[in-house]
ZAFIKOL-438710 format. One line per field, with one value per residue (C-alpha): residue number from 1; chain; x, y, z. Coordinates in steps of 0.05 Angstrom, whole numbers, plus 32768, in hexadecimal, padded with zeros to 4 digits. Layout:
<nodes>
resi = [NUM,...] .
chain = [A,...] .
u = [X,...] .
v = [Y,...] .
w = [Z,...] .
</nodes>
This chain:
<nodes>
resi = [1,2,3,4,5,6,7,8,9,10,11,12,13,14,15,16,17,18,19,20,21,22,23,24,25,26,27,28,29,30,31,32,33,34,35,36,37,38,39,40,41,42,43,44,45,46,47,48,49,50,51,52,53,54,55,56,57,58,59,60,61,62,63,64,65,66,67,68,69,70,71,72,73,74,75,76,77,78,79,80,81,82,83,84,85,86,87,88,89,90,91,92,93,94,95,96,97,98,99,100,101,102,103,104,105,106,107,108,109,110,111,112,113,114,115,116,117,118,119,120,121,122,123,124,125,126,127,128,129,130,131,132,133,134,135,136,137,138,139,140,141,142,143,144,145,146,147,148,149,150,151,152,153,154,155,156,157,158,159,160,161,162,163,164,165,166,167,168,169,170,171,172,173,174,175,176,177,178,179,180,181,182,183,184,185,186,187,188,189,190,191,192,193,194,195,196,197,198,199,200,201,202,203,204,205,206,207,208,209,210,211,212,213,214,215,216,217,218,219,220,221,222,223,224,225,226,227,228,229,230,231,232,233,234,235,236,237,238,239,240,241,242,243,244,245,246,247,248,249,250,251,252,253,254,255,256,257,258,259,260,261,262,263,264,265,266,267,268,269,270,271,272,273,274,275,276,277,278,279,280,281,282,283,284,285,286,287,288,289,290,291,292,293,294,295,296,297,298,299,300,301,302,303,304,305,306,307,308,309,310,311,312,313,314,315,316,317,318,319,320,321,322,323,324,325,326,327,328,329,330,331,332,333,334,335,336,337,338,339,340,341,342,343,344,345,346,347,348,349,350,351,352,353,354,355,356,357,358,359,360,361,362,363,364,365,366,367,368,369,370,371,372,373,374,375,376,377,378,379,380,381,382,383,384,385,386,387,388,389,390,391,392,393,394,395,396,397,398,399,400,401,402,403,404,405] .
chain = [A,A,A,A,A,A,A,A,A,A,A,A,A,A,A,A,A,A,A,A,A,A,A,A,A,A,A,A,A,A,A,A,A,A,A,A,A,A,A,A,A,A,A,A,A,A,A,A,A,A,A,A,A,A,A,A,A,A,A,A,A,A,A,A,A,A,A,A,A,A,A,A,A,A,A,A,A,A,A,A,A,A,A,A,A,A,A,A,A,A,A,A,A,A,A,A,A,A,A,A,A,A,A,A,A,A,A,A,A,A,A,A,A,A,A,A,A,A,A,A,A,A,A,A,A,A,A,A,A,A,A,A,A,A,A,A,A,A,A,A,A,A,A,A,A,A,A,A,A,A,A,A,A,A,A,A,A,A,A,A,A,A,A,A,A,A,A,A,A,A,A,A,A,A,A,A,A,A,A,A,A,A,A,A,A,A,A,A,A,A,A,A,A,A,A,A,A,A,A,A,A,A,A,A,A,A,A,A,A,A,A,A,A,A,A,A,A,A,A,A,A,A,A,A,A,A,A,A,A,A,A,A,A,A,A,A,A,A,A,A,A,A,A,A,A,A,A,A,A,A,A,A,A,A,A,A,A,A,A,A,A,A,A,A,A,A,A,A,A,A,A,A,A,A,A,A,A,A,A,A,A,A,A,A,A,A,A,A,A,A,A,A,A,A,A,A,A,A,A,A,A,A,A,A,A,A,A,A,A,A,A,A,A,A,A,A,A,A,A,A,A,A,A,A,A,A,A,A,A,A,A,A,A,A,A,A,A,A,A,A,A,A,A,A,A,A,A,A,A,A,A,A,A,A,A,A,A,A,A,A,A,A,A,A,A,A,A,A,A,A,A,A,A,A,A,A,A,A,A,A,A,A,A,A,A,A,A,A,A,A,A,A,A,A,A,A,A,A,A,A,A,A,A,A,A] .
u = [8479,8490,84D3,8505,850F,8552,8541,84FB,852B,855D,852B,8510,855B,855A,8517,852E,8570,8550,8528,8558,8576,853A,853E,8584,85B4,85F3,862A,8662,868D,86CE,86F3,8708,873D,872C,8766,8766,876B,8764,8724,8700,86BE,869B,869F,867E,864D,863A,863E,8608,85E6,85D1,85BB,8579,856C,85A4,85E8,861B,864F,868B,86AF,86F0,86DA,86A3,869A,8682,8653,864D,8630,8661,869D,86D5,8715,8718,86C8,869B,8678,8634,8632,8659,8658,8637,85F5,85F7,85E7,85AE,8597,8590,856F,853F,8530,8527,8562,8570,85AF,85DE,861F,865D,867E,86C5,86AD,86E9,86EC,86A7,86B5,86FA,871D,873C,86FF,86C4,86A1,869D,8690,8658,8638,8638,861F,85E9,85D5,85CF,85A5,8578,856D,855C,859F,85A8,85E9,8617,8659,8688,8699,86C7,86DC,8708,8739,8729,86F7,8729,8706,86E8,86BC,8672,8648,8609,85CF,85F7,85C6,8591,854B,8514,8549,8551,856C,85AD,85F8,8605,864C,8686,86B9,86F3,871A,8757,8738,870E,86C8,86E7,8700,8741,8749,8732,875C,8793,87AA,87C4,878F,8776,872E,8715,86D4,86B4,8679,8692,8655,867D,86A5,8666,8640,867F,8684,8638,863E,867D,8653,8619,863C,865C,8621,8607,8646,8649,8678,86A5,86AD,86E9,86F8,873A,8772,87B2,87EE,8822,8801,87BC,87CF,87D0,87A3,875E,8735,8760,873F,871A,870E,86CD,86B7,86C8,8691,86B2,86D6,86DC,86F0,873E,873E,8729,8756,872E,875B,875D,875C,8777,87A1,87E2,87EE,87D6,87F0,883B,882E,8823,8869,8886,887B,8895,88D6,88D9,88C3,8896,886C,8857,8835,881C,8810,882E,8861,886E,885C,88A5,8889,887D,88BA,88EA,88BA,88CC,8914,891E,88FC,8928,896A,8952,897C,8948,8955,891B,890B,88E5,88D3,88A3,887E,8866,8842,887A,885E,885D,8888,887C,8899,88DD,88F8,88E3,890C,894A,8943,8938,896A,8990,8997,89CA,899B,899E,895E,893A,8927,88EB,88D4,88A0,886A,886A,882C,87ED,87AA,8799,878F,8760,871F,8741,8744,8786,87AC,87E4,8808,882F,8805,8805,8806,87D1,87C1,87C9,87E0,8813,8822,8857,886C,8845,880F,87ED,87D3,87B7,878F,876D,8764,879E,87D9,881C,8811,880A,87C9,87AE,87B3,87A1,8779,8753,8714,8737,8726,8751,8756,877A,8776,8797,8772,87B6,8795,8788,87CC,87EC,87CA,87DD,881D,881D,8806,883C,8875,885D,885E,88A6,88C1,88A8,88CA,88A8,8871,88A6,88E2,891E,890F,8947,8957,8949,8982,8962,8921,88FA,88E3,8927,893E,895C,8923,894E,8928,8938,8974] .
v = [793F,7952,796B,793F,7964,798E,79A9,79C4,79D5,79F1,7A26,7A32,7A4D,7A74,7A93,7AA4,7ABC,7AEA,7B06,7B15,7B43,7B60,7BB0,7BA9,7BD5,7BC3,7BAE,7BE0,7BDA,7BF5,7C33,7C55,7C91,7CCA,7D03,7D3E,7D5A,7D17,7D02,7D49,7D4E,7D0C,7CE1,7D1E,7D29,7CE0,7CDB,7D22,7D02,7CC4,7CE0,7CCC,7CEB,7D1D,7D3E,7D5F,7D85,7DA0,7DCE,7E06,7E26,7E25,7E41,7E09,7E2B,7E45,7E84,7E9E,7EC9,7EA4,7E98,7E59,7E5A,7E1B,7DF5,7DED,7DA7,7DD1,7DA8,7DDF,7DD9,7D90,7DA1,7DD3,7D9C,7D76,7D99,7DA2,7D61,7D5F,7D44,7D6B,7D90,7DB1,7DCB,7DEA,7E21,7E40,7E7B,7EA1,7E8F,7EA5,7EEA,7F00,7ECF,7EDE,7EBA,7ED6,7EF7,7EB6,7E8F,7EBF,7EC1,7E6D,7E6C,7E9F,7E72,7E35,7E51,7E6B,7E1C,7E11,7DF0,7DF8,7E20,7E2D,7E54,7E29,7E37,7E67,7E2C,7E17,7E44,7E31,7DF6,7DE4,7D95,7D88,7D4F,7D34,7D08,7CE2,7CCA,7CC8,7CB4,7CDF,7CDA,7CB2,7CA0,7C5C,7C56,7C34,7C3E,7C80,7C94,7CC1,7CEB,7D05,7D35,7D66,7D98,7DCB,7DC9,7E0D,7E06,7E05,7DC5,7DA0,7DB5,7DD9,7DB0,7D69,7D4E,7D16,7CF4,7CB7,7C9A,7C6B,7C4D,7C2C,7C38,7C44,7C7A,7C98,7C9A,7CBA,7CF8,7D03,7D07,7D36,7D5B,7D62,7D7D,7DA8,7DCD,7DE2,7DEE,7E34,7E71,7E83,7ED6,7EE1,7EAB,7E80,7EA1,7E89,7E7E,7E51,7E20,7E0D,7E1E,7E6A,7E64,7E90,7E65,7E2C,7DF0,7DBE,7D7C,7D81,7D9E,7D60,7D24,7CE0,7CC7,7C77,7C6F,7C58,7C6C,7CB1,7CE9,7D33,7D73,7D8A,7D47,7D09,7D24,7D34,7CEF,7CC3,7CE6,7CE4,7C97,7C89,7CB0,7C8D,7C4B,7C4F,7C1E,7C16,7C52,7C9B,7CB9,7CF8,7D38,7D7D,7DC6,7DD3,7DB1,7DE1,7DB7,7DAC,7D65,7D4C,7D68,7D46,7D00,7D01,7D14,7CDF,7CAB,7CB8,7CB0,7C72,7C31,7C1C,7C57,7C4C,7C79,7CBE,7CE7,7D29,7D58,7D9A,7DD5,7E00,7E49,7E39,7E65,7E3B,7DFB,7E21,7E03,7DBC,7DC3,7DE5,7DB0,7D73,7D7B,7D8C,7D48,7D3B,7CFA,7CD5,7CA6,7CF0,7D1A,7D57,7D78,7DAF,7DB1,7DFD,7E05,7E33,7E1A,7E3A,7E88,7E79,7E50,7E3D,7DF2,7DED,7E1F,7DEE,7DF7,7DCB,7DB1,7DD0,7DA1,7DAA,7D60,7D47,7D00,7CCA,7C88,7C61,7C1C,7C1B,7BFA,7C26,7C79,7CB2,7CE1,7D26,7D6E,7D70,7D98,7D8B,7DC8,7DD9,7E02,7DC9,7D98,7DB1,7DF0,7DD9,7DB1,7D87,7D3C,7D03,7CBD,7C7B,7C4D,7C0D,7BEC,7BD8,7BED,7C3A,7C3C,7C21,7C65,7C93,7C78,7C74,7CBD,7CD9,7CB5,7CD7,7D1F,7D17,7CFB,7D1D,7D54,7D99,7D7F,7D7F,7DA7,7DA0,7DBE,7DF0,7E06,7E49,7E79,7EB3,7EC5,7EC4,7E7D,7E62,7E44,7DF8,7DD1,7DB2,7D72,7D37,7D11] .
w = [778E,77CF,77CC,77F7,7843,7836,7801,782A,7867,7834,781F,7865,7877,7839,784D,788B,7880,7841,787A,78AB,7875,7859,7875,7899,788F,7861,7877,7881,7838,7858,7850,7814,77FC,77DA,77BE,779F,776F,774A,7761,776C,7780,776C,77AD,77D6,77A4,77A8,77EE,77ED,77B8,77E4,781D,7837,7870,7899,7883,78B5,78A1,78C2,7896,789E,785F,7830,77EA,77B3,7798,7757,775E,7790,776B,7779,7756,773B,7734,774F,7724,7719,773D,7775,77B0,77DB,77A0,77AE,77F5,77E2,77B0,77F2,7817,77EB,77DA,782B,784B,788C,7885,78C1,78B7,78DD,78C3,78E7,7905,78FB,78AD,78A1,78C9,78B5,7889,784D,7828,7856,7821,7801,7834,784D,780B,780C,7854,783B,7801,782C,785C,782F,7817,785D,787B,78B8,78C1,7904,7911,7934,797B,7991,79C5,7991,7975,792D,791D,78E3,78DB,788C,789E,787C,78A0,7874,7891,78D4,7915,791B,7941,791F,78EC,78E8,789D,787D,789E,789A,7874,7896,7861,788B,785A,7863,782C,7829,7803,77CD,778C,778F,77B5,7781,774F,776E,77B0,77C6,77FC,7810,7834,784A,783D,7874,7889,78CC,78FA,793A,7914,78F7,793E,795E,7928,7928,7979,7976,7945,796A,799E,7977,7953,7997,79B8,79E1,79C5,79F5,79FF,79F1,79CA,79C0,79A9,798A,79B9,79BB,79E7,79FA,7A45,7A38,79FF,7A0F,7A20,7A2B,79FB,7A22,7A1C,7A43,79F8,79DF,79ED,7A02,79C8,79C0,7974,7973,792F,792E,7948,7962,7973,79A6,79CD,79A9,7977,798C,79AF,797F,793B,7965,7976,7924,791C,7953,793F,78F6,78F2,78A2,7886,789A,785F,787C,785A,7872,7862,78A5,78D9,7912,7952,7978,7991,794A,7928,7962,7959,790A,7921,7958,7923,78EA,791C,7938,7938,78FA,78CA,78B0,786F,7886,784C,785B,7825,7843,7821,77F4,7816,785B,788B,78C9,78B6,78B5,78F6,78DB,78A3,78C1,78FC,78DD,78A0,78C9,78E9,78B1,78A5,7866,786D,7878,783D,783C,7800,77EC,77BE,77AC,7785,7796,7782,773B,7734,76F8,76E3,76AC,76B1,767E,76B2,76D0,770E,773B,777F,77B9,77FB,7823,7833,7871,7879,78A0,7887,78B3,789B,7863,788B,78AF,789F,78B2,788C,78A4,78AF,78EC,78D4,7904,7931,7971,795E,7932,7967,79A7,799A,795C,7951,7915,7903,78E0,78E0,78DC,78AD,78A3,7854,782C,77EB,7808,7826,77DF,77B8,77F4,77EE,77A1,779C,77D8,77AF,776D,778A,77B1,776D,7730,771B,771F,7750,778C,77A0,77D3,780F,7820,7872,787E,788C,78AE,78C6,790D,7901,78E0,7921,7936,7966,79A8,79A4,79DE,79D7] .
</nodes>
């Protein structure tokens, strides 16, 4: 029996709609939060683990693998192994490594030894240029665009830690999963760039500001960026990481290892005296010398809706996994009104922002927001995990910021 006509045109338009699908690319699942140390290494494991076809990498410093000595030791399923496993499976690997790290750091050894070990698994491996002061970004790209490459989404992981250790066991930090193409194409491009990016002689040197620095950053090293949610040092993120703080009028969330840029500390002041009072709480590293003036100048203030504390741990002197010690903030991370964040490698400096290559993001997914926020309330109110900050009293640093009236 025939069957009657919709059900015939019924299964034509489920025919042609199965079609239409068959080979396309997923759709984009959203964004997602990662944070250390409570969800280590897994999600960049998996992310490594799923690559099909092309890995970048920027990275400050590098030493995941198990058979450099190192203190606390990498595993065996080391992130840095899960790159050579890569490789060798035939994915096409690249990576940036801060040229000044791998040369004179206080982990260069290390980080030689890792670079070393890589190349020898044939990744492709490139010091970062000496256009930047520091290339201080921590950023994966998988199966980002790539010639002949015509595969599923690719994935971006924007993170504020390094790829050693300690950071997953010793350090409060933070990363965002995403596979948002336009965000994807714009970090491959800035990473393409990047890997083939002339080395200034002499390079960039420290100073106070990117006018006198040597060579002065450019953002002619920077290809045109169109992604409102991404933020690159040195030329988007000063602006846009003061507009978040700006606009908080019920509360500011805000964590760093350092908070030394005059601009910022005056925006967190002038937003914690506005006519809102909104509630500004800040978390900053516990060892830090040069977020001195941000404490002595925003306590200051005399402002009760404005409280800082410090997370004074170090990341763990032993491989013993039983060895406790309180956190130690190196997460970077904004959250203003509870509705909308910021997560990456920028710290609040005048060196971080306009002399660095760095990378972060916005992000705006409720449930993400409601762990950040879960997590930041946890470490300003346990006990032992976070401290009082205290204003200096002496010292060249210990001095008041004149911020605008």
């Amino acid at each position: 029996m025939r069957p009657p006509v919709p059900a015939v045109l019924a299964a034509i338009v489920l025919s042609l709609l199965l079609s239409a699908c068959k080979g396309a690319a997923p759709a984009p699942s959203g964004p997602r939060l990662a944070i250390e140390p409570d969800d280590g290494r897994t999600f960049i494991l998996e992310a490594i683990a799923a690559a099909t076809n092309n890995i970048r990498l920027t990275i400050y410093e590098i030493t995941d693998l198990a058979t450099v000595q190192q203190t606390p030791a990498a595993p065996a399923n080391g992130v840095v192994q899960a790159l050579i496993d890569a490789a060798h499976r035939g994915v096409g690997i690249r990576v940036i490594v801060d040229q000044a790290q791998y040369g004179t750091g206080n982990n260069a050894q290390q980080i030689q030894q890792t670079v070393g070990a890589m190349r020898n698994a044939g990744i492709s491996v490139q010091l970062s240029s000496t256009a930047f002061c520091v290339t201080h970004q921590k950023t994966f790209v998988i199966d980002g665009p790539a010639s002949g490459f015509s595969g599923a989404a690719g994935k971006a992981l924007i993170l504020s830690l390094n790829l050693m250790p300690g950071y997953f066991g010793g350090t409060r930090d933070y990363a965002v999963i995403t596979d948002d193409p336009g965000v994807v194409q714009e970090v491959s491009r800035v990473f393409d760039s990047d890997f083939t990016l002339p080395a200034p002689n002499p390079g960039c040197a420290y100073t106070y500001t990117p006018a006198t620095t040597v060579p002065p950053p450019s953002a002619s090293d920077t290809p045109p960026l169109g992604q409102a949610s991404l933020l690159f040092s040195p030329v988007n993120s000063k602006p846009r990481l003061l507009e978040i703080i700006g606009s908080a009028r019920r509360s500011l969330l805000l964590t760093t290892e350092e908070l030394g840029d005059d601009d910022m500390i005056c925006a967190i002041g002038a937003v914690a005296r506005s006519a809102a009072r909104p509630s500004v709480r800040i978390l900053l590293s516990g060892d830090t010398g040069s977020n001195a003036a941000a404490v002595k100048t925003l306590l200051g203030l005399g402002l009760t809706n404005l409280s800082i504390r410090v997370m004074p741990g170090v990341p763990p002197p032993t491989s013993d996994p039983s060895f406790q010690t309180p956190l130690y903030m190196h997460g970077k991370q904004v959250i203003a009104d509870g509705v909308r964040a910021f997560v990456g490698s920028e710290n609040l400096t005048n060196t971080s922002l306009l002399q660095n290559r760095e990378l972060g993001t916005f992000f705006d997914d409720p449930g993400m927001i409601d762990r950040l926020q879960a997590t930041f309330t946890s470490d300003f109110a346990t006990p032992g995990n976070s401290l009082p900050a205290q204003a200096c009293t002496t010292g060249s640093q210990c001095v008041t910021i004149t911020c605008p009236p």
